[in-house]
C-alpha positions, 0 to 999 in steps of 0.5 A: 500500500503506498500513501502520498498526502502532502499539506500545502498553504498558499502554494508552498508544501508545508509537509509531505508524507509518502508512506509504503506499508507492506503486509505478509498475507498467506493465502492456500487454495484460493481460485484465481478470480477470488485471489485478485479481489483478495489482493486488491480488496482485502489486503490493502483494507488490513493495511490502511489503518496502520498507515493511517497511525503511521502518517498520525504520529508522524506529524504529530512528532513533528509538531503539526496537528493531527491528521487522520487520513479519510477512509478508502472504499478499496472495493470500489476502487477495485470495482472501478479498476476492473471496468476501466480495463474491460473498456480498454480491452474492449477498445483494443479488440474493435480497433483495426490493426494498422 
């Protein structure tokens, strides 16, 4: 899972934060079309309240105020994601080759 938030006031950075939080998920006898929606859904799912502590306490340390960051419909994304290759699939069948 990799984050970017980044603060800015009156065009200038304030601070910017890049995180990468990474899991170890073991997963056994699971099909092919489950194991990416596992992958995309669930694991990042697991991951995002760490990060979110993580990028808290950061800037906590750091003296600026709290910020949590919002939450993330990972499914939705996923669900997106999904029909934006369909369509790009599709596309790339009805083209003629040149």
């Amino acid at each position: 899972l990799t984050v970017r938030a980044e603060a800015q006031a009156a065009e200038k950075t304030v601070w910017l934060i890049e995180l990468q939080q990474a899991g170890a998920f073991g997963m056994r006898n699971v099909p092919q079309q489950d194991l990416q929606r596992l992958v995309g859904i669930f694991c990042p799912n697991y991951l995002l309240p760490y990060a979110r502590q993580v990028i808290s306490d950061l800037l906590t340390k750091g003296g600026f105020p709290p910020f949590l960051l919002p939450p993330v419909n990972f499914e939705q994304l996923f669900v997106q994601a999904a029909m934006r290759a369909q369509q790009q699939q599709a596309q790339a069948s009805t083209s003629p080759a040149n």
